[in-house]
Z-matrix of the N, CA and C atoms (Angstrom, degrees):
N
C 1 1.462
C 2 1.517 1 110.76
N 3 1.198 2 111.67 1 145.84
C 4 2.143 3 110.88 2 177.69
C 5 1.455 4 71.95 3 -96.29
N 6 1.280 5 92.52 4 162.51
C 7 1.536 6 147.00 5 -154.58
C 8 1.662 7 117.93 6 -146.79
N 9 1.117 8 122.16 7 95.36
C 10 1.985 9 149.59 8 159.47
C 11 2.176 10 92.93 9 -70.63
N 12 1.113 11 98.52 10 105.85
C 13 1.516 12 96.61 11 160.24
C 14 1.577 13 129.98 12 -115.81
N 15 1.688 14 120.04 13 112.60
C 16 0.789 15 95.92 14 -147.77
C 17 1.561 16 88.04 15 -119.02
N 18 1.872 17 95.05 16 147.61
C 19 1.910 18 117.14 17 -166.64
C 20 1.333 19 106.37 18 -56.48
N 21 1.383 20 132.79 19 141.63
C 22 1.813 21 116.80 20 173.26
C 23 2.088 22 65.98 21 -101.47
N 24 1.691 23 86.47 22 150.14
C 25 1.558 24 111.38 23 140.91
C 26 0.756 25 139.35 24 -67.04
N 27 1.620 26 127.56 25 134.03
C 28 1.276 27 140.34 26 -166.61
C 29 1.559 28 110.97 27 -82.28
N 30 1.369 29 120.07 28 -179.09
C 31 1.180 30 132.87 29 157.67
C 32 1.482 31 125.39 30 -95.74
N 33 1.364 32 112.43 31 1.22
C 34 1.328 33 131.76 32 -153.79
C 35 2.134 34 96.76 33 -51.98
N 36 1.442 35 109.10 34 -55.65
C 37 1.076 36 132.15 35 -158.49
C 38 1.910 37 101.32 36 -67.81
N 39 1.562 38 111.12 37 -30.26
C 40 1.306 39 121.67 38 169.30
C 41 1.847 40 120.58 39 -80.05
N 42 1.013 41 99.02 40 -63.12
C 43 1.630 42 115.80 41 -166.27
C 44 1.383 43 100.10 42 -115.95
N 45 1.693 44 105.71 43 156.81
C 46 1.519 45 106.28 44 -139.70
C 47 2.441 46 74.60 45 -105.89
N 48 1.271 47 116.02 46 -15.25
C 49 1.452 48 90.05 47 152.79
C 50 1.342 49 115.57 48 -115.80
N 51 1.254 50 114.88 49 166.42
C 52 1.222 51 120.21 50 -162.27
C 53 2.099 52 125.25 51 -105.77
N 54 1.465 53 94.35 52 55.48
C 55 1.444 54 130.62 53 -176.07
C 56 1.752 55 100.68 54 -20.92
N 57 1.108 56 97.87 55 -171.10
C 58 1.728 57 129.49 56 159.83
C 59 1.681 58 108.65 57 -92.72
N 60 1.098 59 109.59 58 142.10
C 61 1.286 60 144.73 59 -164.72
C 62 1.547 61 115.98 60 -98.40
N 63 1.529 62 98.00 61 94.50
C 64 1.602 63 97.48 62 179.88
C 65 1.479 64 119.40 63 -89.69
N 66 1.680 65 115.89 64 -155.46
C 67 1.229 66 100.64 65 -162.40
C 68 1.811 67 99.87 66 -83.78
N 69 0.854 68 117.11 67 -25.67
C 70 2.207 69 126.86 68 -167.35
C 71 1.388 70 71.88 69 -52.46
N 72 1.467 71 119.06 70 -73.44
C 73 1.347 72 113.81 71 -148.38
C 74 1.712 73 132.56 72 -63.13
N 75 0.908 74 84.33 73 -15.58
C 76 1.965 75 104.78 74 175.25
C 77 1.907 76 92.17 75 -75.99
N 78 1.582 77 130.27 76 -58.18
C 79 1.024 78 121.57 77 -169.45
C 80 1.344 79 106.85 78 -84.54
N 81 1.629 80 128.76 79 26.43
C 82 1.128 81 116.70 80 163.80
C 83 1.320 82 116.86 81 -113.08
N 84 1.352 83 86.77 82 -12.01
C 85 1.907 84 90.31 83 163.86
C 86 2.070 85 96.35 84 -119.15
N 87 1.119 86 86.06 85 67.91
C 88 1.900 87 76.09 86 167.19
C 89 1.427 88 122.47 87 -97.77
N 90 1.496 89 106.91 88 17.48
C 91 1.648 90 107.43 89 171.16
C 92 1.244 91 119.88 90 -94.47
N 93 1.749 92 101.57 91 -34.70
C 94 1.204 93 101.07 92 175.78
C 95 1.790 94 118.62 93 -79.20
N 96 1.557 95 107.93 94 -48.17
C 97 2.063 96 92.58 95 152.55
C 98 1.292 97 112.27 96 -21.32
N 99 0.941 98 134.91 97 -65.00
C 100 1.494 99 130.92 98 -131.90
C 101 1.670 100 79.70 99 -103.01
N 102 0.703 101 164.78 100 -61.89
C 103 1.913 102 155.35 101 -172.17
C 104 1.353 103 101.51 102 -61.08
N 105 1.562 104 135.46 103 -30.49
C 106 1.568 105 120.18 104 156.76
C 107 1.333 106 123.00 105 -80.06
N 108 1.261 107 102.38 106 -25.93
C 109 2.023 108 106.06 107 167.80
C 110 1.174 109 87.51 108 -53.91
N 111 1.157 110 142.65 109 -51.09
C 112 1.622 111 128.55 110 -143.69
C 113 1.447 112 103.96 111 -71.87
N 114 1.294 113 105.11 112 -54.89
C 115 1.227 114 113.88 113 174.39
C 116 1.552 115 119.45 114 -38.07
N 117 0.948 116 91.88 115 -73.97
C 118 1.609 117 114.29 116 -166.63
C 119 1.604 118 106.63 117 -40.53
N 120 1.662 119 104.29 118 -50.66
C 121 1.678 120 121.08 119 163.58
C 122 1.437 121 116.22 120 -33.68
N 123 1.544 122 121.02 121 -61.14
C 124 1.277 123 128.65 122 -175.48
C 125 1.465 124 101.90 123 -72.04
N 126 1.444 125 146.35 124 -30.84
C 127 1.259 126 123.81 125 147.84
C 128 1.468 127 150.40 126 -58.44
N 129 1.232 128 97.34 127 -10.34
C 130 1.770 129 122.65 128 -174.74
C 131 1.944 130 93.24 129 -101.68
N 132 1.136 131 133.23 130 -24.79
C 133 1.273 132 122.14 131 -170.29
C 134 1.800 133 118.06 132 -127.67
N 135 1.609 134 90.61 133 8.91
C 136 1.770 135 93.00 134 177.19
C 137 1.076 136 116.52 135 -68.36
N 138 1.252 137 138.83 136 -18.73
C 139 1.470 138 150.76 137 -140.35
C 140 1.629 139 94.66 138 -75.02
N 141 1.154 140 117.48 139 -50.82
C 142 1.416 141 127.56 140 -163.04
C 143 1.435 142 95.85 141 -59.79
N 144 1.348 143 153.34 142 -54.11
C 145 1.700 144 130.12 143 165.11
C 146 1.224 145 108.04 144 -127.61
N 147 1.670 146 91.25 145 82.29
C 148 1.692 147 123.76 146 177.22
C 149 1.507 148 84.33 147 -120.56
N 150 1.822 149 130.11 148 118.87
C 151 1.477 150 114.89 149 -171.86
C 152 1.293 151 94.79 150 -97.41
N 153 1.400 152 122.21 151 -11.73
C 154 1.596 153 121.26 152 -168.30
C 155 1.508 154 102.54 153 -99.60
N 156 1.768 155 129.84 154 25.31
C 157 1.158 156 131.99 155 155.68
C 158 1.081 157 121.49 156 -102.81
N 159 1.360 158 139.01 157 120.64
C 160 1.582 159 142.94 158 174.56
C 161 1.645 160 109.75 159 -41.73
N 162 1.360 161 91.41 160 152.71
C 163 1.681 162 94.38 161 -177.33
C 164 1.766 163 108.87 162 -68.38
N 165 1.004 164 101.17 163 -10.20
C 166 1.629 165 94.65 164 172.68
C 167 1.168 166 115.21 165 -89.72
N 168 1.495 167 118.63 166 -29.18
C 169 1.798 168 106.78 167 170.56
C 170 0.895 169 107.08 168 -74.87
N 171 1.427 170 136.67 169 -25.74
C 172 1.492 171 123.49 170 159.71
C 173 1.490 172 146.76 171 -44.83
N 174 1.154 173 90.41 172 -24.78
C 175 1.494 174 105.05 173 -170.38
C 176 1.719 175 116.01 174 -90.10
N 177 1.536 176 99.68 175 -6.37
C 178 1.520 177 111.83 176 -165.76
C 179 1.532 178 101.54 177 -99.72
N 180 1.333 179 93.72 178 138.14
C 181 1.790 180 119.06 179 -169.91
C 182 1.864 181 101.42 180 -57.55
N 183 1.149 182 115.31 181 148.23
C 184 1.288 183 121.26 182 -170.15
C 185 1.770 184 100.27 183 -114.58
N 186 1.432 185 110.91 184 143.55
C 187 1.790 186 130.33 185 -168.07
C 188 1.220 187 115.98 186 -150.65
N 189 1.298 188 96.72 187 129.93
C 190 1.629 189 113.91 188 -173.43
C 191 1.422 190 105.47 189 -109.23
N 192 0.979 191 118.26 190 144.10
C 193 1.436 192 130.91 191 161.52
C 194 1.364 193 126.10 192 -159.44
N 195 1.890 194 97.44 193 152.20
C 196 1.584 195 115.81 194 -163.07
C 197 1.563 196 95.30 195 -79.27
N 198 1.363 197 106.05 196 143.15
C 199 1.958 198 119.78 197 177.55
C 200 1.442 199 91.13 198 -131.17
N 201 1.200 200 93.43 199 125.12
C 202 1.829 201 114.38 200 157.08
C 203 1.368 202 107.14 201 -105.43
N 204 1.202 203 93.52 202 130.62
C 205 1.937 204 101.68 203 -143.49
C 206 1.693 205 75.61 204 -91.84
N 207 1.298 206 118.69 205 -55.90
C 208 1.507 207 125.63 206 176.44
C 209 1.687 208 115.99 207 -11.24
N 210 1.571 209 103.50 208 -67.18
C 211 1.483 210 112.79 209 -176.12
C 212 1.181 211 109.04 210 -68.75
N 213 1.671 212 118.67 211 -53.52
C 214 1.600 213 110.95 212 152.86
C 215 1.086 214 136.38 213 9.92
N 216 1.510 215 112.27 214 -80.72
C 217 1.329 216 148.77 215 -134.38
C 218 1.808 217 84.43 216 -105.58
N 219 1.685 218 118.74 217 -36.82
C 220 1.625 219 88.08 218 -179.23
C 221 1.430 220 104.63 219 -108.65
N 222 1.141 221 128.62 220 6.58
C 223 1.715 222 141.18 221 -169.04
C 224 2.030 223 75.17 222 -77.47
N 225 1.598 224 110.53 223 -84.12
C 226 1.386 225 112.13 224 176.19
C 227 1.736 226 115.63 225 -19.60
N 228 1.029 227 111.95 226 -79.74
C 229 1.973 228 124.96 227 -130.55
C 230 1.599 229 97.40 228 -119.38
N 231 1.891 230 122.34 229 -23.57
C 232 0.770 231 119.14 230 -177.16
C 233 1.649 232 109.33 231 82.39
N 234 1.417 233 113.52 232 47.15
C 235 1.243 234 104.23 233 179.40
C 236 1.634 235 100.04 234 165.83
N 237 2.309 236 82.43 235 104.91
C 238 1.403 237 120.41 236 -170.44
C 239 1.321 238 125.97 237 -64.50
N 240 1.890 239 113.44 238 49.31
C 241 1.367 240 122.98 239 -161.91
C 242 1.657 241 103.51 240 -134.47
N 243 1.613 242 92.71 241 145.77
C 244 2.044 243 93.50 242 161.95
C 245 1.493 244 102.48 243 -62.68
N 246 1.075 245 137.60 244 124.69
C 247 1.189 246 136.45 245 132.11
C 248 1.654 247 134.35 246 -26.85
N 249 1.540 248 142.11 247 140.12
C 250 0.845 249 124.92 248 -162.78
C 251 1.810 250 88.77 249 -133.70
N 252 1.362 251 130.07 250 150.10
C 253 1.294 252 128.47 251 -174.50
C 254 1.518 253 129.31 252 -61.67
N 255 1.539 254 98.45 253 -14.66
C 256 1.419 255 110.05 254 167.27
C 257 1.546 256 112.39 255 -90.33
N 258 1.059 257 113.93 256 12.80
C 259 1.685 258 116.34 257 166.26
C 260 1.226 259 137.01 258 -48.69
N 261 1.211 260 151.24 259 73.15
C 262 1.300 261 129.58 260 -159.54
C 263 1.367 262 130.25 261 -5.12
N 264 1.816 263 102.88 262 -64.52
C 265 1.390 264 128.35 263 172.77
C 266 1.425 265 123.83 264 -38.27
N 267 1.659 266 97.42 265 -27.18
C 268 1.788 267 100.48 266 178.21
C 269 1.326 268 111.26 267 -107.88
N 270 1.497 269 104.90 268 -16.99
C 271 1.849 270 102.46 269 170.61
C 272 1.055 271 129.55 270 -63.12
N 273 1.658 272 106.87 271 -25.77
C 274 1.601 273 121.40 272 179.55
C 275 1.454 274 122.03 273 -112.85
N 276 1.332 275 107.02 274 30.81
C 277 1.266 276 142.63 275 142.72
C 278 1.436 277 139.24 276 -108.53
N 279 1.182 278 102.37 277 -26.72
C 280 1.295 279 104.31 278 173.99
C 281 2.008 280 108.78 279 -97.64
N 282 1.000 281 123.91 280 12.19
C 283 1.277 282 126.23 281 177.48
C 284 1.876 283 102.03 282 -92.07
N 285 1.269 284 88.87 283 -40.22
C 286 1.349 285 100.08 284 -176.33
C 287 2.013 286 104.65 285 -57.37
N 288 1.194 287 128.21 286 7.22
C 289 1.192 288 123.94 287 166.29
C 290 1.210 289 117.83 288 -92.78
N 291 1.338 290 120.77 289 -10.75
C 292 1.799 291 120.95 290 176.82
C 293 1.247 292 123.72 291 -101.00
N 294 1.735 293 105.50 292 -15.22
C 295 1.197 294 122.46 293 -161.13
C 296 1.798 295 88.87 294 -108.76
N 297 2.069 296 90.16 295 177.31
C 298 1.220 297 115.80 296 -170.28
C 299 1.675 298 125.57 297 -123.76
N 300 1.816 299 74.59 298 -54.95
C 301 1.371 300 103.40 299 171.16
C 302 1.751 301 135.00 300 -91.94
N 303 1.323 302 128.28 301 132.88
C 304 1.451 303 105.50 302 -174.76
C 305 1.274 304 105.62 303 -69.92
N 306 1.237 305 169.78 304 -9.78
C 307 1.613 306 164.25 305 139.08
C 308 1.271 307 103.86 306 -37.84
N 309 1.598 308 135.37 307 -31.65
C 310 1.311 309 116.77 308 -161.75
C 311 2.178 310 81.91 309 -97.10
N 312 0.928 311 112.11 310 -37.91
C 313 1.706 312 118.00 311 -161.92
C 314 2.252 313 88.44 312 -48.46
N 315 1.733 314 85.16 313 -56.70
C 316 1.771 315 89.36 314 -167.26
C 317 1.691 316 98.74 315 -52.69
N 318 0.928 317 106.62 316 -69.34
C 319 1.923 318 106.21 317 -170.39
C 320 1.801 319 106.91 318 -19.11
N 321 1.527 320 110.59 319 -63.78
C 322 0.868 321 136.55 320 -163.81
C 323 1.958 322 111.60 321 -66.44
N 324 1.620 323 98.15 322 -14.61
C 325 1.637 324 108.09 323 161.02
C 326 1.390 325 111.93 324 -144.63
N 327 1.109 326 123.79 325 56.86
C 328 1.616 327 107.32 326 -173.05
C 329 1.596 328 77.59 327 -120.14
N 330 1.866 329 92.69 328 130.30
C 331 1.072 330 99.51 329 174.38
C 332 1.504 331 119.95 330 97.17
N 333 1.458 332 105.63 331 17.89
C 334 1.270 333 105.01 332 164.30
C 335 1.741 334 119.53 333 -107.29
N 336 0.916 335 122.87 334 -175.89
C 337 1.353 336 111.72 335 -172.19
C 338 1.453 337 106.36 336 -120.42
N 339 1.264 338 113.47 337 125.32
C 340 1.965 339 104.50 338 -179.19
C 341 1.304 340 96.03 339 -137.67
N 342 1.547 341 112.39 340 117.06
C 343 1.535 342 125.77 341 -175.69
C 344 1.328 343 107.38 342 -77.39
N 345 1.711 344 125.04 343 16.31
C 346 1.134 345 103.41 344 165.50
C 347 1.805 346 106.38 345 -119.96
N 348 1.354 347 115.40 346 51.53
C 349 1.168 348 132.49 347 -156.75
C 350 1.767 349 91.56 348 -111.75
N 351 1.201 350 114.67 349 134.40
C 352 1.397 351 112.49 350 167.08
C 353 1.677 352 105.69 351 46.38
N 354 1.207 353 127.50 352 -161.96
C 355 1.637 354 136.98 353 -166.72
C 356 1.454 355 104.28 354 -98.61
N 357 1.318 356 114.38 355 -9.07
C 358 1.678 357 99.06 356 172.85
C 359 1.463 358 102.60 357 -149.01
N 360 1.398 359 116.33 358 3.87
C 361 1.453 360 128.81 359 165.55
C 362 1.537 361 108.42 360 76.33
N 363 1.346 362 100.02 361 142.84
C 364 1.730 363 107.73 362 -163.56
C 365 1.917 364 84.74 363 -140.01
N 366 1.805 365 82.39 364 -159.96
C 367 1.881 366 93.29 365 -167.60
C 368 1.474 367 80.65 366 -107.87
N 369 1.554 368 91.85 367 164.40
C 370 1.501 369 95.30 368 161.71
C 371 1.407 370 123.04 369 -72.64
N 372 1.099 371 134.05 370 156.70
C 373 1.454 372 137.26 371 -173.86
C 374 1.271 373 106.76 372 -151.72
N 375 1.035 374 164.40 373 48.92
C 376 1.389 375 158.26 374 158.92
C 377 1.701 376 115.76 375 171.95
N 378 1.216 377 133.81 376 150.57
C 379 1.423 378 136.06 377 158.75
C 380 1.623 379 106.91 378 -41.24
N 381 1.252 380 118.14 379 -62.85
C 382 1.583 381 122.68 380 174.37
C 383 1.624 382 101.59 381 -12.74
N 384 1.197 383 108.68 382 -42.93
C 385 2.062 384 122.12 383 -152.15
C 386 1.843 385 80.36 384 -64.17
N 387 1.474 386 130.03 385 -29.24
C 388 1.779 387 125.38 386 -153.46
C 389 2.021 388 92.58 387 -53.25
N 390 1.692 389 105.84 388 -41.26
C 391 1.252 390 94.53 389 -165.63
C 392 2.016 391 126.11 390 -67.81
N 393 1.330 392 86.59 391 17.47
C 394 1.401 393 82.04 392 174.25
C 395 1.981 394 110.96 393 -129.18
N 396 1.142 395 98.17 394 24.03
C 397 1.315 396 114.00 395 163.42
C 398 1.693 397 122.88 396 -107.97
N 399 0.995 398 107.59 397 6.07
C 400 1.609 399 122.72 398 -167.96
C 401 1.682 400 129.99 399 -66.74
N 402 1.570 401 97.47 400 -36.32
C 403 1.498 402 121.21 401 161.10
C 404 1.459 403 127.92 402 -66.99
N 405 1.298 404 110.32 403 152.80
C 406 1.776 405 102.74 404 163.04
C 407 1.598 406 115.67 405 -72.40
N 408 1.052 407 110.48 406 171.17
C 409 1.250 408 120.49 407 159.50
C 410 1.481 409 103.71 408 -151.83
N 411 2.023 410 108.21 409 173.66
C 412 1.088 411 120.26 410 -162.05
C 413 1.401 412 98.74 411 -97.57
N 414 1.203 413 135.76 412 160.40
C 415 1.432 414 126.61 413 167.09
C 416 2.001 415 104.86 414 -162.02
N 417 1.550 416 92.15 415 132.20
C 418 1.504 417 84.94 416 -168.54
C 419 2.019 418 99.86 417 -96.72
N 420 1.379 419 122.31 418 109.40
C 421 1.554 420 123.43 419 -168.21
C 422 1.920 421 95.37 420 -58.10
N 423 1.562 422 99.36 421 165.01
C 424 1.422 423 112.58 422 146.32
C 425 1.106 424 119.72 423 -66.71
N 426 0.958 425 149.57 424 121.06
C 427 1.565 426 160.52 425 -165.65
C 428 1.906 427 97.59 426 -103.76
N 429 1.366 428 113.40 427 87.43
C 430 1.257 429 116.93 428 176.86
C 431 1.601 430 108.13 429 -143.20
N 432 1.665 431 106.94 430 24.98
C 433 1.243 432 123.41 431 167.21
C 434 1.724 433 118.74 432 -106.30
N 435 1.053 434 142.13 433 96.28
C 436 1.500 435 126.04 434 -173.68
C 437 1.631 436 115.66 435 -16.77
N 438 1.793 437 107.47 436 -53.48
C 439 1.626 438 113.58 437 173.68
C 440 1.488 439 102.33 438 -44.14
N 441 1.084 440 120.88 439 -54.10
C 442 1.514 441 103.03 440 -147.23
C 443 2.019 442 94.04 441 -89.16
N 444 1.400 443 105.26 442 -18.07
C 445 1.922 444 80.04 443 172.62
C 446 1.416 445 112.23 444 -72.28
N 447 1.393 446 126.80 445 -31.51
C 448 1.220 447 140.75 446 -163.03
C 449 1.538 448 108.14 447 -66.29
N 450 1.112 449 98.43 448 -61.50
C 451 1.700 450 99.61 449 168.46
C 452 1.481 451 134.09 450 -82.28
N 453 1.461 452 104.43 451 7.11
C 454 1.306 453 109.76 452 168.02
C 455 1.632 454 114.91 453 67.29
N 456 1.405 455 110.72 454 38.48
C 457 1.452 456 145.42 455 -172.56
C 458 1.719 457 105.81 456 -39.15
N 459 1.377 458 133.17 457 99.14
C 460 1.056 459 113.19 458 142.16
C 461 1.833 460 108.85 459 -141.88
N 462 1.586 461 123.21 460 155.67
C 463 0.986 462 130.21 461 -149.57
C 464 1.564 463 122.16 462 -119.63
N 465 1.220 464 121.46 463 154.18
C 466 1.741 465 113.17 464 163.84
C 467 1.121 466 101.92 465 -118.35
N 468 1.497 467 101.05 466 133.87
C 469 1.757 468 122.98 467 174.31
C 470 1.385 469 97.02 468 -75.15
N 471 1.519 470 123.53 469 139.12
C 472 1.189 471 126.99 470 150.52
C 473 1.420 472 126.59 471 -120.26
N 474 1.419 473 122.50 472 117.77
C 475 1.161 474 117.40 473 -175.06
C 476 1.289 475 119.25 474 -101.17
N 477 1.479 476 121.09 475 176.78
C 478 1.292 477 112.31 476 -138.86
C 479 1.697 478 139.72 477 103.08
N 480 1.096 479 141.74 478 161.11
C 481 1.183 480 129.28 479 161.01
C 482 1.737 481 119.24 480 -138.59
N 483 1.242 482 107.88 481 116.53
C 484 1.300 483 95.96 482 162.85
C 485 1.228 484 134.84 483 -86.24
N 486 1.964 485 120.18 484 134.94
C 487 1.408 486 111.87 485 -176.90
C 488 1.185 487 134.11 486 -126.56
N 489 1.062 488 148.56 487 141.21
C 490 1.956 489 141.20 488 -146.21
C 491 2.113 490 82.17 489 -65.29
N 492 1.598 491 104.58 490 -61.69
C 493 1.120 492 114.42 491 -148.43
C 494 2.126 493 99.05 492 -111.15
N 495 1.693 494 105.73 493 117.11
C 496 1.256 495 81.58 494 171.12
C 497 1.354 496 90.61 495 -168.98
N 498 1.840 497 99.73 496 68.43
C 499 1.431 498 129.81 497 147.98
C 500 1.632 499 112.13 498 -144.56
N 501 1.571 500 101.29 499 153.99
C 502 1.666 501 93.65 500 -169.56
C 503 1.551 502 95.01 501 -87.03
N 504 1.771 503 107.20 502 -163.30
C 505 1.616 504 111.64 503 -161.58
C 506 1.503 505 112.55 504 -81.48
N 507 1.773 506 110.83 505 -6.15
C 508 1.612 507 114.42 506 157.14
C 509 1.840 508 122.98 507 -75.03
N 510 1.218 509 118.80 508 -6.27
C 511 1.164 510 145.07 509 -167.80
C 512 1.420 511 108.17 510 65.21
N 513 0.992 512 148.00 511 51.19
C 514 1.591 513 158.08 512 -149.62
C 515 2.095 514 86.11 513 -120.16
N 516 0.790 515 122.48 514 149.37
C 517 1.798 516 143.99 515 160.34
C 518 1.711 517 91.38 516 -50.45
N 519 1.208 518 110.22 517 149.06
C 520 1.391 519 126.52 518 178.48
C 521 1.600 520 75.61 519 -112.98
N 522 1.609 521 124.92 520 133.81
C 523 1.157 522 118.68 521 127.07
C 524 1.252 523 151.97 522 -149.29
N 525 0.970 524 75.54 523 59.26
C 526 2.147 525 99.45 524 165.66
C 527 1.093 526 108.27 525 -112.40
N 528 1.677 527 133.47 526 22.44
C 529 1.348 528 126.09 527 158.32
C 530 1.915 529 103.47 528 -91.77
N 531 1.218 530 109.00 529 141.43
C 532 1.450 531 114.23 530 159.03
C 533 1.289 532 130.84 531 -48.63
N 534 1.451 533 129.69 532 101.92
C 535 1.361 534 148.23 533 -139.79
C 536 1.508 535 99.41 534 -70.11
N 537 1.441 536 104.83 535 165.09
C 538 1.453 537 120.12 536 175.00
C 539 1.234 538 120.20 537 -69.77
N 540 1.205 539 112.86 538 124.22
C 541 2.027 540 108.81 539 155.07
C 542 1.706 541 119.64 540 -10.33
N 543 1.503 542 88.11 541 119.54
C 544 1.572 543 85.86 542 155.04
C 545 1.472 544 126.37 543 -41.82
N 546 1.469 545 135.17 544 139.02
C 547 1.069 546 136.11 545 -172.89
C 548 2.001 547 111.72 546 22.55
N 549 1.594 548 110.80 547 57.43
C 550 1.211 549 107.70 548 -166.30
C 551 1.366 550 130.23 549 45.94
N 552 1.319 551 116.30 550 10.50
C 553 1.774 552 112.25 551 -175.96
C 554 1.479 553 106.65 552 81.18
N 555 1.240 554 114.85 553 6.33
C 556 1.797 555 98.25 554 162.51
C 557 1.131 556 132.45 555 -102.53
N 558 1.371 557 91.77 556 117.33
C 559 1.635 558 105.31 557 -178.89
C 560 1.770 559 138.60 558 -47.36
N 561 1.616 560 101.04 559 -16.98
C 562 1.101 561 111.07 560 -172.39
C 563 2.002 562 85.54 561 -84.61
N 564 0.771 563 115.33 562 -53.92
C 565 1.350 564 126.14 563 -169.02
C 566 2.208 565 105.39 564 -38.23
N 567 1.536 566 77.66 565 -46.31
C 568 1.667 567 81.04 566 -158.54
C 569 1.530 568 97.61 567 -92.19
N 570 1.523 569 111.19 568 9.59
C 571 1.646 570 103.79 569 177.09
C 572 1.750 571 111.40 570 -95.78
N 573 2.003 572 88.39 571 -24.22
C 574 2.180 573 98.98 572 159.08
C 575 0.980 574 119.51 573 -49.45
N 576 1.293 575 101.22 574 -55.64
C 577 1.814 576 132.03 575 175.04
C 578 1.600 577 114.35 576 -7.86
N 579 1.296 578 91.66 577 -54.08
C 580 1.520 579 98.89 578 -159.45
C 581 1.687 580 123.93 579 -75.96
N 582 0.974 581 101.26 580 151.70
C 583 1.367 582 100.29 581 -153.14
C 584 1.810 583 97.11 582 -83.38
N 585 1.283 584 115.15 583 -49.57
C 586 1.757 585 135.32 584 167.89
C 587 1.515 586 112.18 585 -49.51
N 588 1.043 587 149.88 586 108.03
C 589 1.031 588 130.29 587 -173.25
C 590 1.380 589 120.90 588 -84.69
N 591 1.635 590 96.71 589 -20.00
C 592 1.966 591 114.56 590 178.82
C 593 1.400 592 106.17 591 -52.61
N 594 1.959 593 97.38 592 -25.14
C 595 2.046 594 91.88 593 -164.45
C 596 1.742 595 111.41 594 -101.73
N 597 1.402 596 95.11 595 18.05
C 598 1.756 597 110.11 596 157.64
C 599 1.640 598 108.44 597 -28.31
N 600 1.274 599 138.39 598 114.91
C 601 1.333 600 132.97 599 135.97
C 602 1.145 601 126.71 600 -68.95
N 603 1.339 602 130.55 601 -35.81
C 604 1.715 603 109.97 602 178.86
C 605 1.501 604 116.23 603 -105.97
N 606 1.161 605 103.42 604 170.19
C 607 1.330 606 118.83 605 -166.62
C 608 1.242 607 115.49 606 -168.96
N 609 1.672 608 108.45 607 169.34
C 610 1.509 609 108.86 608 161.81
C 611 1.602 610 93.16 609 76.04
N 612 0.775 611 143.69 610 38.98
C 613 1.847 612 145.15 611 -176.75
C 614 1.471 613 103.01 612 -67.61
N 615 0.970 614 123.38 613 134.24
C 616 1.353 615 133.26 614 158.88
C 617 1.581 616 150.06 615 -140.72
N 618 1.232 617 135.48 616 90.18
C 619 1.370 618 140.86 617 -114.93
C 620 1.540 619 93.10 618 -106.06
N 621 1.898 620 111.11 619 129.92
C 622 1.362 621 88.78 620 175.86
C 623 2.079 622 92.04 621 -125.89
N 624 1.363 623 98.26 622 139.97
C 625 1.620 624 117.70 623 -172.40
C 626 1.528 625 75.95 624 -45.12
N 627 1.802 626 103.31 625 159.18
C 628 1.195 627 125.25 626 151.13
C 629 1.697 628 101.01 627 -65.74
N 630 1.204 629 109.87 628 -59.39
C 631 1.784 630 107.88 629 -169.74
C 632 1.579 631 106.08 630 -38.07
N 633 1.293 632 128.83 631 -48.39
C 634 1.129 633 120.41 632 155.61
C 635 1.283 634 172.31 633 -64.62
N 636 1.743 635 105.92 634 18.03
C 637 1.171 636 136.18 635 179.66
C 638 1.658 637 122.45 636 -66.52
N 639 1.571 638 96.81 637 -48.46
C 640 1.273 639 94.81 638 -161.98
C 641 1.965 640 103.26 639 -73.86
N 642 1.409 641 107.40 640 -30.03
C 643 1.277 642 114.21 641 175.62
C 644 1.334 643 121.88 642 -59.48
N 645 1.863 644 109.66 643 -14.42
C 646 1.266 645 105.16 644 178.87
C 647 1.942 646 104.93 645 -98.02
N 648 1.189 647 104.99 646 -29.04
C 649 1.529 648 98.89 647 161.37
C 650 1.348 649 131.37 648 -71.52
């Protein structure tokens, strides 16, 4: 199924921590819900005159769902916050998009400091450190792109790398490439996952028929 994910609002802008999200507070920001529903909608139902999608991704029912980036963010890393892009947590994830190898990922952070490292947080120091970059997280960008004010831009880091090829020509495991996503990076997967059910991130699911696409465009 494609997938529209849409951000719940924080409290960040109210209360100096940044809680769970009841119902007042969803209808006190109900403009902005409803301008990421939109969004999120037109990603879950483009498929239908998308010409560079196969007739089989076409044919598959489109789903939206609510992410509380909050639970997210501490279900992951242990820490009940929006993320901001200068985060450690997202710097050493997001490097992992240029790279291949875990030696080039460490070079490229050894030696940074991420306070959510161990119980009182240290620097990174070794490749070993890749396995705790593996999850998504929530992260709300600077919006100093027209795209991203317009659409009301916010993102999940996924760490990890996925690769077509990542065995050599004996078929043996390559491994000094930077490992795969937890449960491939799907979120629906790692929101089963959980053992707590209180620390559920998604919600609010909403399934729209393929038959009903074009009527919604």
């Amino acid at each position: 199924m494609e997938a529209g994910t849409v951000p719940t609002p924080t409290l960040m802008d109210l209360k100096e921590s940044r809680g769970s999200i009841s119902t007042f507070v969803i209808q006190k920001f109900v403009t902005l819900v409803v301008q990421t529903s939109i969004i999120a909608l037109y990603f879950a139902v483009r498929d239908v005159k998308n010409k560079k999608r196969s007739d089989t991704e076409k044919v598959k029912n489109g789903k939206i769902s609510v992410l509380f980036v909050n639970r997210l963010n501490n279900a992951m890393i242990g820490s009940p916050t929006v993320l901001s892009p200068r985060d450690p947590a997202c710097e050493a994830r997001c490097k992992m998009v240029y790279m291949y190898k875990q030696k080039e990922w460490f070079e490229s952070v050894a030696g940074v400091y991420d306070p959510k490292l161990g119980r009182r947080g240290r620097k990174i120091k070794s490749t070993k450190d890749i396995k705790h970059y593996l999850t998504p997280i929530g992260v709300f960008p600077h919006r100093r792109h027209g795209r991203l004010l317009l659409q009301n831009s916010v993102f999940t880091i996924h760490g990890g790398k996925c690769l077509n090829v990542r065995k050599d020509e004996k078929g043996n495991e390559k491994k000094d490439l930077i490992p795969l996503p937890e449960e491939g990076g799907d979120l629906e997967k790692l929101n089963n996952g959980l053992k707590n059910k209180k620390e559920e991130f998604l919600g609010g699911k909403c399934i729209i028929p393929y038959g009903a696409k074009p009527e919604i465009l």
